[in-house]
N, C-alpha and C positions, 0 to 999 in steps of 0.2 A: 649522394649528398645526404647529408644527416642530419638529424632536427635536434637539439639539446637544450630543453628551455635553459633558461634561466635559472629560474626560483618555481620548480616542480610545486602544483598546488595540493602540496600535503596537508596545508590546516583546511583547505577547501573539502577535501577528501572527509576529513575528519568531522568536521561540522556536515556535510551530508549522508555520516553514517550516524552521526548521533541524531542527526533530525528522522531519520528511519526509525532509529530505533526508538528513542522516545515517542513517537508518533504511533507507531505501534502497540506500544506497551497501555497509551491512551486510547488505542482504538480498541485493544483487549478485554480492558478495562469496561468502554462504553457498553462494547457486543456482551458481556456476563449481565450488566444490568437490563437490557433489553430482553435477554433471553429470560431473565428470575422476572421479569414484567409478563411473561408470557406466562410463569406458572402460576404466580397471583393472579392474574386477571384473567384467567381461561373461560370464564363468561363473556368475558368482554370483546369485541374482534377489533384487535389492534392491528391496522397498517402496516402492513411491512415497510412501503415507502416512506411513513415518517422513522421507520427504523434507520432506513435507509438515509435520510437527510440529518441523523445525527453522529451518522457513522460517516460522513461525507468531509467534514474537517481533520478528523483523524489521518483517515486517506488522504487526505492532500498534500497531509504533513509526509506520510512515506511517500508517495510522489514525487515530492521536493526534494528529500532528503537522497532515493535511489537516482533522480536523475540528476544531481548534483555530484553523488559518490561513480556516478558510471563515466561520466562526464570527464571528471576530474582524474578517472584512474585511469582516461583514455589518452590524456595529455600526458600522466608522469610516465606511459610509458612510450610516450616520442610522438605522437597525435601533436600535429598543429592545432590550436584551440577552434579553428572553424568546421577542421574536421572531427576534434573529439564531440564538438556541440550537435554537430551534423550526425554523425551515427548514435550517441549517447542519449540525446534527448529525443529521437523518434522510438528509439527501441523501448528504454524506458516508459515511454509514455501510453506505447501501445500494449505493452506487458497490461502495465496496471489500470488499461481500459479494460483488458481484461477479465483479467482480477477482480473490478468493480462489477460486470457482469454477473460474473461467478458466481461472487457473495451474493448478489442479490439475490439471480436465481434461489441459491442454496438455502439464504434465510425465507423464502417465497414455500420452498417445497418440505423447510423442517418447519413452520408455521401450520402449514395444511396436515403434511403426514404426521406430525412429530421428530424429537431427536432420538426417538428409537429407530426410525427408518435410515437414520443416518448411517448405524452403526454396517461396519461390515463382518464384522466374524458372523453375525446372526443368517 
């Protein structure tokens, strides 16, 4: 037996990629000002966790946006909607707990070392 929705959720798709991506391009945004706040204020010892709490809406916005785009592409490709919701929004959600880790770590140890220890050709 075969599953053929209806009405495949393509503006669904479409509005969770564009919430990605705009969310993104606002969390980009944030993370340059936060980091040029680190070269002006190098006396200063700035928090990384309030870094962290304003880079936190941005993220939620791709969150939304990936687990809405994973979701929705798991339906148009024949996924019953309990089962797209059921694999789509566990995976998505632990990716970008992830992810959330990551940055922090990563803004934690270019804080301390600098973003020259970033670099890898060096």
């Amino acid at each position: 037996m075969y599953y053929y929705p209806g009405q495949p959720p393509y503006l669904i798709l479409l509005i969770g990629f564009l919430m990605a991506l705009t969310s993104g391009l606002a969390l980009s945004g944030t993370l340059k000002v936060i980091v040029g706040q680190w070269t002006e204020d190098s006396t200063e010892d700035t928090q990384s966790p309030s870094s962290l709490k304003q880079l936190f809406v941005p993220f939620l916005g791709i969150t939304a946006g990936v687990s809405l785009f994973l979701s929705s592409g798991l339906e148009i490709f024949g996924f019953p909607l309990p089962l797209a919701l059921g694999v789509g929004l566990p995976v998505s959600l632990l990716t970008c707990l992830l992810v959330w880790l990551q940055l922090g770590s990563l803004l934690t140890f270019a804080k301390r070392q600098g973003m020259q220890a970033l670099d890898l050709d060096s």
